[in-house]
N, C-alpha and C positions, 0 to 999 in steps of 0.2 A: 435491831435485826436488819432493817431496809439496809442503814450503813454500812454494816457489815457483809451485806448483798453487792453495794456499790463499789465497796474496797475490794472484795476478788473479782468483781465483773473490770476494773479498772487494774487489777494488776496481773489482769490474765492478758488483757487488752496490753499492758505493759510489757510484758514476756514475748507477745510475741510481736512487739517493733521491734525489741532486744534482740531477737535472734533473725532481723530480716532485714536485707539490704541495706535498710536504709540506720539501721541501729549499728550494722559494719560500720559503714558511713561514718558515722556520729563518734565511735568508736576512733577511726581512723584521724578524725579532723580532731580530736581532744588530744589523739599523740603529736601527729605534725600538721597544722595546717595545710603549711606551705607544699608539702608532700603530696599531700590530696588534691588540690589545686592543680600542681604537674601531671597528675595520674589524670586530671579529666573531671574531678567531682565539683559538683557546683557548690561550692563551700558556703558562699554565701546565704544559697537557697537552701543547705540543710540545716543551717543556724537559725533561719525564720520560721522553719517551719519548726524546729525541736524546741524555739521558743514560745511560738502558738501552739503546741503540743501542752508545754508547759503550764503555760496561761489556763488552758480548759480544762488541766488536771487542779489548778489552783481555785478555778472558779468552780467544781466542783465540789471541791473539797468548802469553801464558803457557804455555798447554796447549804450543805448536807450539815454545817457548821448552824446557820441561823435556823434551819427546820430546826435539829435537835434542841438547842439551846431555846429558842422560841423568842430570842428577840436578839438584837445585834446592838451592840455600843460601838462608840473609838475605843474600849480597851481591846478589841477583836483586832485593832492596830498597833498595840502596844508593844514596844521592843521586847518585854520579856515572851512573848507570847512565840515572835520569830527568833529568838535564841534559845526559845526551848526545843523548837523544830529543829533548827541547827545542830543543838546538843544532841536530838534524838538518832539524825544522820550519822552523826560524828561517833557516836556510841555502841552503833549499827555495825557500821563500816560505811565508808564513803566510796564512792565508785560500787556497788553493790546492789542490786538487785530488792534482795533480800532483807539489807542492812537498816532501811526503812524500817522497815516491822520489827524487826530483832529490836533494833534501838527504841522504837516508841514502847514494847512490851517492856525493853531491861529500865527504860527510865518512870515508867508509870510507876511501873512494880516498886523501884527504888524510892520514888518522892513517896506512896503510901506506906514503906514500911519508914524508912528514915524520918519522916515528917511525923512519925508517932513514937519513933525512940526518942527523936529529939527536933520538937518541933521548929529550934529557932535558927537551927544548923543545919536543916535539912541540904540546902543549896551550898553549902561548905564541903559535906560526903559526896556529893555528885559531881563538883570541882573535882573532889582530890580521886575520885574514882577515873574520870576524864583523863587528869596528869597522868594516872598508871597506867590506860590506854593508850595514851599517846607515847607514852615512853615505853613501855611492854610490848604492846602491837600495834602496828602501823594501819591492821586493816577492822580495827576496831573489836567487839565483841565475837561478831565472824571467823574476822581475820584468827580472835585465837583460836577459836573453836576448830578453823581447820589445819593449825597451825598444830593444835592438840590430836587430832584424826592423824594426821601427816605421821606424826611422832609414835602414836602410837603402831597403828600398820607397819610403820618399820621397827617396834619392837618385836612384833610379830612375825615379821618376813626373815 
């Protein structure tokens, strides 16, 4: 329950850099650097700081990682562990808000039910669900979902 206290107090905190100046900014320099630059933005210093943003989000998420679990290894290091977060982004939608949470809920859900149809395949179905994503919609789980909203309203209208 605390974590789940820390994850809306940090993605409300989230929302609103997202919709403020400085998330324009951030925003802007992921399209064109060099653009940004010429218009006057300190490119530099919003990349230091969206990365120490970063960093405190990550060190967060550690701290509330070793509370829960109650002790800490090197597997808390282990490459599966950051290509599952990756795959949860990616699954989510990337560039997305939202995409975070969608992806960690659709891949949880998926390793618990997969991993009991077929425990030894589990990470085979979540590959080949990925492929379909990435070839189906660009902006992941999201992306179809509004992709499907879009479609439908214009069946309507």
């Amino acid at each position: 329950l605390y974590s789940l206290a820390v994850l809306a107090l940090l993605f409300a905190l989230a929302r609103l850099i997202v919709a403020s100046p400085f998330g324009l900014a951030l925003r802007g320099i992921r399209a064109n650097a060099r653009r940004m630059h010429a218009l006057g933005t300190p490119v530099r210093a919003r990349l230091v700081a969206a990365y120490a943003l970063s960093a405190a989000y990550a060190g967060v998420a550690g701290a509330l990682l070793a509370q829960t679990t109650q002790f800490v290894s090197l597997d808390v290091l282990s490459f599966q562990r950051s290509a599952e977060g990756l795959l949860m982004l990616v699954l989510g939608g990337l560039g997305r808000l939202y995409g975070g949470l969608l992806g960690a809920v659709v891949f949880v859900v998926a390793h618990h039910f997969l991993s009991e149809m077929t425990p030894q395949f589990w990470q085979f179905w979540i590959g080949a669900a990925l492929v379909v994503l990435t070839i189906a919609g660009r902006g992941g789980v999201l992306g179809l979902l509004e992709a499907l909203a879009a479609r439908l309203r214009r069946g309507r209208a």
